[in-house]
C-alpha positions as semicolon CSV with decimal commas, in nm:
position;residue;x (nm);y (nm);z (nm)
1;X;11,899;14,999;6,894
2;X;11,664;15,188;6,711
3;X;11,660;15,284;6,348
4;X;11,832;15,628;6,248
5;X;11,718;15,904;6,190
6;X;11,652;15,974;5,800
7;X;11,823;16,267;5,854
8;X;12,103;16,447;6,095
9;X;12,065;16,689;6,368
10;X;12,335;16,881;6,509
11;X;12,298;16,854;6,878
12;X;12,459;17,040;7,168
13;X;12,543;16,857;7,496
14;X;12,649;17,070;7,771
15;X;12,733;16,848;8,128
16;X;13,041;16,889;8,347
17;X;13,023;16,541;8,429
18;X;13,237;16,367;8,211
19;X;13,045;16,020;8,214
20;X;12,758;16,184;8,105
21;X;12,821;16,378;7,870
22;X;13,029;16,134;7,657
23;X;12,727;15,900;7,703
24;X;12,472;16,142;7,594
25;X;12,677;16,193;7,300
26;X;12,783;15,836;7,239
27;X;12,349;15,736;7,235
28;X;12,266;16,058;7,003
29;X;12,586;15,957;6,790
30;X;12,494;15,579;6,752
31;X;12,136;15,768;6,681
32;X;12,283;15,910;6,380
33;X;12,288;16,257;6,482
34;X;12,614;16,516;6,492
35;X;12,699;16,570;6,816
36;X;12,940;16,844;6,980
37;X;13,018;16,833;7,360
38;X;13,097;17,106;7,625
39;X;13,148;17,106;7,989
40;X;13,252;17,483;8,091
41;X;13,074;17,785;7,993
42;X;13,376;17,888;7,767
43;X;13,339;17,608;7,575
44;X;12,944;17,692;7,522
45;X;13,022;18,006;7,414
46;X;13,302;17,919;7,166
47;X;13,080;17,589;6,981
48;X;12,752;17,880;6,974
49;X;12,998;18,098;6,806
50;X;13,075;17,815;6,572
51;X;12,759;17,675;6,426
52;X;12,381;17,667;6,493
53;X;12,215;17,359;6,681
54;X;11,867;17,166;6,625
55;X;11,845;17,086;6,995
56;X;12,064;17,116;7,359
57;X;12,137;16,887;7,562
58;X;12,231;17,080;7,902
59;X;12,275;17,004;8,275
60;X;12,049;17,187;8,504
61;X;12,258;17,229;8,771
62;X;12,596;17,285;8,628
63;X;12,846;17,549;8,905
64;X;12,860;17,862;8,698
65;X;12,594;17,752;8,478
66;X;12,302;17,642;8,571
67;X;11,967;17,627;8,373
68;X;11,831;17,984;8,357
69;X;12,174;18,116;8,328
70;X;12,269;17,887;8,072
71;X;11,926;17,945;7,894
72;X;12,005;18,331;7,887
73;X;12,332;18,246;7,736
74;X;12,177;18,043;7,454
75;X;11,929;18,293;7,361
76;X;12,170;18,545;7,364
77;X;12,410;18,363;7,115
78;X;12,171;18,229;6,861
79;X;12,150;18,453;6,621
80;X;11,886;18,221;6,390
81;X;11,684;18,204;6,709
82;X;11,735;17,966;7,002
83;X;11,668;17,600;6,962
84;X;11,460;17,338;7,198
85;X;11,631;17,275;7,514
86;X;11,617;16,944;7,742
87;X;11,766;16,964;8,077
88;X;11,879;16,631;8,304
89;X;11,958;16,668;8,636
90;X;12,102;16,427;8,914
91;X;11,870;16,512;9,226
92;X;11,579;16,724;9,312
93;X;11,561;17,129;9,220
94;X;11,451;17,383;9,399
95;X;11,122;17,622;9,384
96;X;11,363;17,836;9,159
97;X;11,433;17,584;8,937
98;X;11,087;17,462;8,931
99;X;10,965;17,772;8,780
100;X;11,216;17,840;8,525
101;X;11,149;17,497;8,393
102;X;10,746;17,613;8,414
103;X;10,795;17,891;8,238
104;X;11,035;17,719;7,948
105;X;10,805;17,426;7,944
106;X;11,162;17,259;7,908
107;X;11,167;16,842;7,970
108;X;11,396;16,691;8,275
109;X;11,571;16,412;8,208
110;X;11,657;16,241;8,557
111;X;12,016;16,121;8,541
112;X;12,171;15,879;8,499
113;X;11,970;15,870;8,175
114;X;11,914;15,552;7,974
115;X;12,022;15,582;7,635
116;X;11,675;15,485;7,503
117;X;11,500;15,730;7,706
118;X;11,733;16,006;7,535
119;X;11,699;15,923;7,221
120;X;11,307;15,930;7,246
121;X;11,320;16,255;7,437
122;X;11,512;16,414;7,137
123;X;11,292;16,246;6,871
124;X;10,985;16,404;7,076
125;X;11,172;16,783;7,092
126;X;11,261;16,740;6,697
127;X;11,087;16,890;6,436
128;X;10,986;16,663;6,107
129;X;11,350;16,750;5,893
130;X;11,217;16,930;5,536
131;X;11,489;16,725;5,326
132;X;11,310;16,400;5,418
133;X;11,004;16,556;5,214
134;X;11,224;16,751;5,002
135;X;11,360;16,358;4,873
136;X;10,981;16,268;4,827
137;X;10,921;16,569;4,581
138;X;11,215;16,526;4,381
């Protein structure tokens, strides 16, 4: 297991499979981050309405909420602007899917994903946390 992080991130992870979402948010967890789960589009909207989030977690292919319209349901509900999105998916997308993720630039995850390859694909989508250089200056 790898060390954690020197500081938390609050992390959104939005699947409708059960399995995989509580292991997304049992690897980010044991990564030291805060993690909040959701697997219908009402619970999206209420934890957005909630708090802000350093980084989503979201299935691509989720009935009733699938990437772009889940994307367009993020950006509408952060208010402090919308934060870095990874995607997984289970099997193959089509052209439309294909360029939405073009256009977003977004990373695919290819499920079932291994806990270490998570937890690196979040490190990679984080941004350097200022209280680890606010501790340095103090």
């Amino acid at each position: 297991m790898s060390a954690p992080p020197t500081s938390r991130c609050r992390i959104l992870v939005v699947d409708g499979d059960e399995r995989e979402r509580d292991g997304a948010a049992r690897a980010l967890t044991e990564a030291g981050h805060a993690v909040d789960t959701a697997a219908t589009r009402a619970d999206v909207v209420s934890l957005l309405g909630e708090r802000a989030y350093d980084l989503v977690l979201s299935d691509l292919k989720m009935p009733a909420l699938n990437g772009p319209v889940f994307y367009q349901l993020l950006k509408d509900s952060c208010r402090g602007g919308t934060p870095p999105v990874i995607f997984s998916i289970a099997r193959g997308y089509t052209p439309e899917y294909a360029s939405f993720l073009m256009r977003l630039a977004a990373p695919v995850l290819t499920k079932p994903v291994p806990a270490a390859d998570l937890r690196q694909a979040v490190a990679r989508m984080l941004p350097p946390r200022a209280e680890a250089s606010d501790s340095l200056t103090s």
